[in-house]
N, C-alpha and C positions, 0 to 999 in steps of 0.2 A: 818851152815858151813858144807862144804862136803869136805873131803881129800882122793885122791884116790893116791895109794901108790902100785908103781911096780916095781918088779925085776928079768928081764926076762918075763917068762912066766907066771907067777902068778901074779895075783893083791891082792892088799890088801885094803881094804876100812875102814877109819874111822870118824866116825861121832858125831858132837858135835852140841850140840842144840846154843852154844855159850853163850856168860854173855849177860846178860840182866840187862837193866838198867827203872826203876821207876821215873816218873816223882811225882812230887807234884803237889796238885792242892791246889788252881789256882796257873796258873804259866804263865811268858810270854809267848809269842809265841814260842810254838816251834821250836824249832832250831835242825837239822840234827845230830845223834849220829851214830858215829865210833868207829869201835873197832877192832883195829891189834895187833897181837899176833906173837910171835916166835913159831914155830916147832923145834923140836928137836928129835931126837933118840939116844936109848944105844941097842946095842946087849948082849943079855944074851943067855947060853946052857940050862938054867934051871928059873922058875916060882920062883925067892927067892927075891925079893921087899919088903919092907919096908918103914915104914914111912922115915928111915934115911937111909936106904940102897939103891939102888947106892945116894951116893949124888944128891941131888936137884941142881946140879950146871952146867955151860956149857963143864966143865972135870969130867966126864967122857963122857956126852952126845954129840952128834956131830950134831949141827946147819944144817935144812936142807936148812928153808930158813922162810923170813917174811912174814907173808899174811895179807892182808889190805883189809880191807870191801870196794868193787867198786860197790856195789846200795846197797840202803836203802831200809832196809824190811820196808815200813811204811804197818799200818793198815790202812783195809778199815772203811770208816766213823770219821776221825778222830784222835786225837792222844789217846784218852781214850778209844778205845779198838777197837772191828771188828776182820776182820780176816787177814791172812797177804796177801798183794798185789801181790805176789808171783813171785816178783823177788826173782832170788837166787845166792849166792855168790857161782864160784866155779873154784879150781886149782888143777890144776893134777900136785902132787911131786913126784920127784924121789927121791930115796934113795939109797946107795950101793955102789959096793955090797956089800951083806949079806955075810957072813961066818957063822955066827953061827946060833941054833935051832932057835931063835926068836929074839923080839926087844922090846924094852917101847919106847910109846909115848908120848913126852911130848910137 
């Protein structure tokens, strides 16, 4: 997953390898795996995070928006392994504006 994240003139890029999921073997036929996630941001003036600070919750953070897997990474040769086929998911969010020194992304 690629999220490219601007405000104004500066961009910002962040990048997640994304969850990955294990098949068992043997198993039926493989069948197509999705996986959609919420974005979120909190603006902080300062690097003070915590496992419990800010909350893990959608107040104080501000919903940017949903992103949904649109192609499937399969592997070549197969569902047990190869390289990836290299299609790529990807969405450019906006965020803002900023006001303060920085942001978490959640």
């Amino acid at each position: 997953n690629h999220i490219s994240l601007s405000d104004g003139p500066g961009n910002h890029d962040a990048r997640s390898t994304g969850p990955s999921r294990r098949r068992r073997s043997p198993s039926p036929p493989p069948r197509p795996c999705k996986e959609t996630f919420n974005v979120f941001y909190h603006e902080a003036d300062a690097d003070t995070a915590t496992a419990l600070t800010p909350p893990w919750m959608e107040n104080p953070y501000v919903k940017v928006d949903t992103v949904a897997a649109e192609h499937l990474s399969r592997r070549a040769g197969g569902a047990g392994g190869g390289r990836p086929s290299g299609r790529v998911n990807r969405k450019t969010l906006r965020l803002g504006p900023l006001s303060r020194a920085g942001f978490y992304l959640a």
